[in-house]
N, C-alpha and C positions, 0 to 999 in steps of 0.2 A: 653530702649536703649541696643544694644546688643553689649557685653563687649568683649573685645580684648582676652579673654581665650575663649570664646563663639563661636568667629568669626574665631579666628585660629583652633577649635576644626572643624566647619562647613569645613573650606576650607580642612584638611587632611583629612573628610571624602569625600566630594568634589575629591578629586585628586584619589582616587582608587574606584571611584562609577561608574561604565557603566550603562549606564539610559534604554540598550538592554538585553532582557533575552534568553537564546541558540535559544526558536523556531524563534527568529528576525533574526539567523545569519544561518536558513534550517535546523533546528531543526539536527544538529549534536546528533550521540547517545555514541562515541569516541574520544579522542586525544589522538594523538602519533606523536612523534620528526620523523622527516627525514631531509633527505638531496637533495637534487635537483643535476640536471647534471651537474650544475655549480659548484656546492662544496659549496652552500651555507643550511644553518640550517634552516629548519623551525618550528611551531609548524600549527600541521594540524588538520581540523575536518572530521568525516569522517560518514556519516547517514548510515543507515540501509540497505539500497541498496550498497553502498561501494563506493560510488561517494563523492568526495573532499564536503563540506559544504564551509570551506576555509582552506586559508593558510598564515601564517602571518611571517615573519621572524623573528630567533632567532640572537643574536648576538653570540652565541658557542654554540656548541651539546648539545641537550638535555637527559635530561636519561628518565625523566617520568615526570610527571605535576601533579598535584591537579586541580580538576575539581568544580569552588562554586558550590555550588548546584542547584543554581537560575539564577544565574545572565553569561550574557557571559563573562564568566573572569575567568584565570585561572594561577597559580604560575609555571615556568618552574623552574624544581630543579637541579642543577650544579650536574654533577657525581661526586662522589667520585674523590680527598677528592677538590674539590671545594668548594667553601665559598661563592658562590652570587646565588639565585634565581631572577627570573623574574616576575615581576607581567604581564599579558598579556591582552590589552584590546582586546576579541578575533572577534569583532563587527569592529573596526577600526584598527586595527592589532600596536596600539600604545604601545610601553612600558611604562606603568604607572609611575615603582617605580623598583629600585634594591633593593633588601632584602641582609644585609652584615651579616654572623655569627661576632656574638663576638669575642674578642681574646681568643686563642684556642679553637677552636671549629669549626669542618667541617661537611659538608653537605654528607650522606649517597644514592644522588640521589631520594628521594622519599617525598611524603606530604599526608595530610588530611586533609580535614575540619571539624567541628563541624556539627552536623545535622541541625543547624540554619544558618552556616555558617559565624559566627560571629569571629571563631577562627581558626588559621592555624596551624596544628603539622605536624612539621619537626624531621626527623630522623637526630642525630650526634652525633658526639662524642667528648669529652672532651679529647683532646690532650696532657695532662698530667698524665692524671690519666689513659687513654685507655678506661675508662667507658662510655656506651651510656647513651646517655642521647636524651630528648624529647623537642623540643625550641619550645613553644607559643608564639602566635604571632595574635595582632587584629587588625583585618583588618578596624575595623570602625577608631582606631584611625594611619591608615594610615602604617599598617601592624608595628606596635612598638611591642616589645618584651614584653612581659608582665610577663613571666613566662620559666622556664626549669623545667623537674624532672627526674628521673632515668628512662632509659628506659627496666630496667629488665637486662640486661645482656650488651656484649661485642658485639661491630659491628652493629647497629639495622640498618634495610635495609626497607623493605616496612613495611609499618602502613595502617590501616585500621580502619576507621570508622562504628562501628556496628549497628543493628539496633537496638540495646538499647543506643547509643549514646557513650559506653564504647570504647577502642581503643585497638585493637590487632595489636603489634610488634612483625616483624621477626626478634630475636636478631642472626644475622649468625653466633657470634661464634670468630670473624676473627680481631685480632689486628693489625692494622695499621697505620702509622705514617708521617705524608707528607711530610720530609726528607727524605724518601726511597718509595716515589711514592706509587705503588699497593704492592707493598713485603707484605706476610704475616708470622708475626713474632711469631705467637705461636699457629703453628698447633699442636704441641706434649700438648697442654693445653687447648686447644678452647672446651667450652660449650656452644654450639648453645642451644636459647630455644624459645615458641613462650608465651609473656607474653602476659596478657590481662588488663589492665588499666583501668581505670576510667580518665573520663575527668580532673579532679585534680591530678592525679597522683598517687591514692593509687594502688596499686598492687592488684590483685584480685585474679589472679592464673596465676601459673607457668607452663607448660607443659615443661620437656628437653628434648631434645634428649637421647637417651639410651647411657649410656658408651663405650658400646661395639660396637657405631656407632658413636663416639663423631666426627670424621671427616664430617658428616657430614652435610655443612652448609644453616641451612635455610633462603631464603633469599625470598622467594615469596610468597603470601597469597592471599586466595578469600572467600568467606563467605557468607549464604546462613541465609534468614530471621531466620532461627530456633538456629544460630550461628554458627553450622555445618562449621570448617573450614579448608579447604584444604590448604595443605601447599605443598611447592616445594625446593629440596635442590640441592647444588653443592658437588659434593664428594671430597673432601683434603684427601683422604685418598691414600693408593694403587690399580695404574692405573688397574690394573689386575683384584680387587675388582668389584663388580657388586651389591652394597646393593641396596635396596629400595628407591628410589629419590623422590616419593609420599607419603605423612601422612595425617592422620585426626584428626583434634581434635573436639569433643564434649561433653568437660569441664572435670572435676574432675581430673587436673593435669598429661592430659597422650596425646601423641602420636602415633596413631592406623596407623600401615606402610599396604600400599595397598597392594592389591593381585594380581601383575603382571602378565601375561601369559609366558608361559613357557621361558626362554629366553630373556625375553622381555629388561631386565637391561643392558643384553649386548647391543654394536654399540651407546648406548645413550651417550659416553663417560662422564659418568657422571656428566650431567650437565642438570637440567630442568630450563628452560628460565623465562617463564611464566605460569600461572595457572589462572581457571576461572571456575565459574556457568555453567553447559550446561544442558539449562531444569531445572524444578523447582526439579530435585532428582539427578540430574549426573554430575561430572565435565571435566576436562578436563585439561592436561596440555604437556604444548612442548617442546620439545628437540632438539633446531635448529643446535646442532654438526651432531645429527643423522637425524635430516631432515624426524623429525615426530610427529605428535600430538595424542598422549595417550588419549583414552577415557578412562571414569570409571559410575557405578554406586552408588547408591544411599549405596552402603554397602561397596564400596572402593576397589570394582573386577573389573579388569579391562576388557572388552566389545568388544573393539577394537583399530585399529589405522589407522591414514590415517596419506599418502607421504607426503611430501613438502620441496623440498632443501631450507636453512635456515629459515623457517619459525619458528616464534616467539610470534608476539603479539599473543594475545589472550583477547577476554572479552567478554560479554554479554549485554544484558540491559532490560530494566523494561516490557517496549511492546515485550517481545518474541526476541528469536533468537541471534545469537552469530556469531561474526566477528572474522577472525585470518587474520594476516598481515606476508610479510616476508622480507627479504633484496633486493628485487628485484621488487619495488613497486607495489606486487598483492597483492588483498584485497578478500578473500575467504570467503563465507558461510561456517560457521562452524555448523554439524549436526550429528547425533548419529551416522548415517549409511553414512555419507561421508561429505567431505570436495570441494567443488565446487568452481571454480576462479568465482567471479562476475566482478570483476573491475579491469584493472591494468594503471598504472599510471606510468610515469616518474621519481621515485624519490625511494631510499631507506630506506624502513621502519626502522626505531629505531627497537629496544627490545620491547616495553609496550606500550599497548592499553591502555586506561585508561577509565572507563565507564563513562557517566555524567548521570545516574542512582545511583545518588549520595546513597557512606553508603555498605549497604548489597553486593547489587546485581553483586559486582566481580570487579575486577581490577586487573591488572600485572604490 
């Protein structure tokens, strides 16, 4: 006879289980938030040609999503400093479940899953202390919280699931407090760094940003099977300044700043959007103030650039080839030697593409 902890165990896994996996719902190889002409939120999938897969409605904007690995279902994460996620059946466009932060503690806009997909790590921060921290969370038993730990520093923004299954945090650096909205309260002090984690929590390694660049804040990450990981910063420093907005890291505690072309720093007004994989040796990252997408190679020189007024998302995925999206719902092949519109659509793309090339293979 199966027993009342048994049965109510079945029914919560029951209530966030889609019985459809992505190729049911046109094999989507992306999702990214928009908006429609109406002013309403979606979360959208988007295949490899750049044609809609679907579209499901959000109940408020979203920032970026967590893609399972398997299954059509995906967490839409509240921006900053919000406190609800969405679980999203992306097959029947049902909201599953609300995911609520604890008392204090807010949501950094971003997620990850386990490479099994068994577990969800959320970026936040602890609103007393200022410190990020990292909320687990399992999805079999009906996304309950199971776990928090440090997430390496102050402000942690995108997380990234690797293909050793370890987890790489963008700590930006950037203390804030939701009594005073977005204000950032201690730029004269912020140590942005990109930490690398183990699924439990231990600390692995540190990479900071240099002192003499402590302004600037990293907040976007993509990562290639070798670990090889590209990172993307916002500059708090002075407007006039023109440092390096692209880093690499590949391990032993350091941040290697790209090799821009001549100029290149300027007109970016300091701000790289998103970042991704292009090709199994080259990345790729956007600057939609300046209304362009920086290539780089396999050694962090950068190759070239292609136009696009606010364009933003960015990602890649498993089967080859790379999509960028921008505020004005086109959906572009993204390529070494140029950027091409495939698709355009009625709707305003969010910031972040998000791959379902689950793990390595890039995310913004």
């Amino acid at each position: 006879m199966t027993s009342r902890r048994q049965f109510m165990a079945g029914m919560a896994l029951a209530s966030v289980a889609p019985s459809l996996t992505w190729a049911a719902v046109g094999n989507p190889v992306a999702l990214t938030a928009a908006m429609d002409r109406d002013g309403a939120f979606l979360i959208v999938g988007l295949t490899a040609a750049g044609e809609i897969a679907f579209r499901q409605p959000l109940p408020a904007r979203g920032h970026a999503a967590a893609a399972h690995p398997h299954l059509a279902e995906a967490v839409a994460i509240a921006r900053r400093p919000g406190t609800f996620a969405k679980v999203v059946d992306c097959a029947t466009g049902a909201i599953r479940q609300t995911i609520a932060t604890p008392n204090n503690r807010h949501f950094y806009g971003h997620a990850t899953f386990s490479l099994d997909g068994r577990l969800l790590y959320t970026t936040e921060q602890d609103i007393v202390s200022g410190q990020g921290r990292i909320g687990v969370w399992a999805r079999s038993d009906g996304y309950k919280r199971v776990d928090e730990f440090p997430s390496g520093g102050i402000g942690p923004h995108e997380i990234l699931t690797l293909a050793s299954g370890d987890l790489a945090v963008a700590n930006g650096g950037i203390r804030t407090h939701p009594e005073t909205g977005r204000a950032k309260l201690n730029l004269d002090t912020m140590r942005p760094n990109l930490s690398i984690l183990s699924p439990t929590g231990k600390l692995i390694d540190v990479a900071p940003v240099p002192a003499d660049t402590h302004h600037n804040s990293l907040r976007h990450i993509a990562a290639t099977m070798d670990g090889t990981i590209v990172c993307g910063f916002q500059w708090q420093g002075d407007p006039f300044a023109a440092p390096p907005l692209v880093a690499f890291y590949k391990g032993s505690g350091e941040l290697v700043p790209a090799q821009f072309s001549d100029g290149a720093t300027h007109g970016l007004d300091g701000y790289i959007g998103s970042v991704c994989t292009l090709g199994h040796t080259g990345f790729a990252a956007s600057a939609p103030r300046g209304g362009r997408v920086l290539i780089f190679d396999e050694t962090g020189t950068q190759t070239g650039t292609h136009r696009a007024t606010d364009v933003c998302g960015l990602t890649s995925f498993a089967q080859g080839g790379s999509l960028a999206t921008d505020g004005f719902g086109n959906v572009f092949d993204l390529a070494w030697q140029d950027m091409r519109l495939k698709r355009a659509h009625g709707l305003a793309f969010d910031n972040h593409l998000v791959s379902l090339s689950h793990g390595f293979s890039s995310s913004t």
